[in-house]
C-alpha positions in Angstrom: 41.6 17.6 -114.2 42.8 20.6 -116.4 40.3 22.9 -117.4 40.3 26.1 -119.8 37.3 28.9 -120.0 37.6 31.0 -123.2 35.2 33.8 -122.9 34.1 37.0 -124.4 33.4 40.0 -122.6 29.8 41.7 -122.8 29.8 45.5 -123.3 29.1 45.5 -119.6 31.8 43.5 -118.7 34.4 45.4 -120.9 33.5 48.7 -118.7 34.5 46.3 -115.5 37.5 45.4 -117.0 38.3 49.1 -118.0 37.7 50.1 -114.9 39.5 47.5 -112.8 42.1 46.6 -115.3 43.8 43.2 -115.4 44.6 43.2 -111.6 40.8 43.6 -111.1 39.8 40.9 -113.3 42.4 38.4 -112.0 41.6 39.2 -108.1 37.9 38.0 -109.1 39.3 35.3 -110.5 41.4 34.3 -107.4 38.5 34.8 -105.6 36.6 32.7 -107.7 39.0 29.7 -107.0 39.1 30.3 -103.5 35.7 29.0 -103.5 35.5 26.5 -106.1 38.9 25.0 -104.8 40.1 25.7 -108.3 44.2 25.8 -108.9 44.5 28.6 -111.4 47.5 28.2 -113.8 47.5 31.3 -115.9 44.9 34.1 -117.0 45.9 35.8 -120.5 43.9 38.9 -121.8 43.7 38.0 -125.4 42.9 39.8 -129.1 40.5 37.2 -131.5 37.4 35.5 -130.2 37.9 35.6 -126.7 39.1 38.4 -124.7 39.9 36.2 -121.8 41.4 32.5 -121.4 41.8 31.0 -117.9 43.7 27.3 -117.7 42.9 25.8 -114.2 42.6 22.8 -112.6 39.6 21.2 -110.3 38.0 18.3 -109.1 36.1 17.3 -111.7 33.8 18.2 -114.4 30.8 19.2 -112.7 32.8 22.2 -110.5 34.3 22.9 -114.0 30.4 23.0 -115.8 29.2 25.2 -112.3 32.1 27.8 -113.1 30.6 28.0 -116.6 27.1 28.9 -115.7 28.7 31.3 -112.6 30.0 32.7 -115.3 27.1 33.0 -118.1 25.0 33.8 -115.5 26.7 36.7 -114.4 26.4 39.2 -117.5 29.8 39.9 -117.8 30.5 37.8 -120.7 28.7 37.3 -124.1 30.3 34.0 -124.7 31.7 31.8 -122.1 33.4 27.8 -123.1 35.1 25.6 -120.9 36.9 22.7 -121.9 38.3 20.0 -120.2 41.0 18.0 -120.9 40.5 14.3 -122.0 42.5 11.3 -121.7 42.7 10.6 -125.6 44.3 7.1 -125.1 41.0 5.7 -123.0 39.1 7.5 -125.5 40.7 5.1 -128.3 40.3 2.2 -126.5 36.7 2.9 -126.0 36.2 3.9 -129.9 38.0 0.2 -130.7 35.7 -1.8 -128.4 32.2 0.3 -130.1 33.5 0.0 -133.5 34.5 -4.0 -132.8 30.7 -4.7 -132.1 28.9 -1.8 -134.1 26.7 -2.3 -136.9 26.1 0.7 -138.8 22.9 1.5 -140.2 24.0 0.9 -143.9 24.8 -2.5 -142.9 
């Protein structure tokens, strides 16, 4: 499954990144997949929100939800999301089965 973490350096973690630069932040990243057996796509240093946006791919959503809290755990970030990518079509096809047998409360 694809997966995206959009986070936001702490103060702390901006002096790693000064120090280390971009190669130094992307070498902990590779490491970081190494373990998780994650397939990293592409890393972007970013201005907004988040200073950082990694797309990868893993196993499934509980390796993604463990790379979150790594992650928050660490520090280094203020504000750390992942999202995962959803198969919108079986999505729909749930929402039309619920919303066939679903009585509101207004009903």
């Amino acid at each position: 499954m694809k997966a995206y973490l959009l986070g936001s350096y702490s103060p702390a973690g901006l002096k790693g990144l000064i120090s280390g630069g971009a190669a130094g932040r992307k070498a902990a990243i590779d490491k970081l997949s190494e373990t998780l057996n994650l397939k990293i796509l592409d890393v972007a240093f970013t201005r907004g929100e988040f200073d950082v946006t990694v797309t990868f791919e893993c196993e499934d959503e509980e390796s993604a939800l463990g790379l979150a809290i790594a992650v928050k755990s660490s520090g280094g970030f203020e504000r750390a999301v992942i999202l995962t990518e959803l198969d919108m079509d079986s999505i729909a096809e749930h929402a039309r089965k619920a919303g066939a047998s679903y009585t509101p409360p207004n009903a």
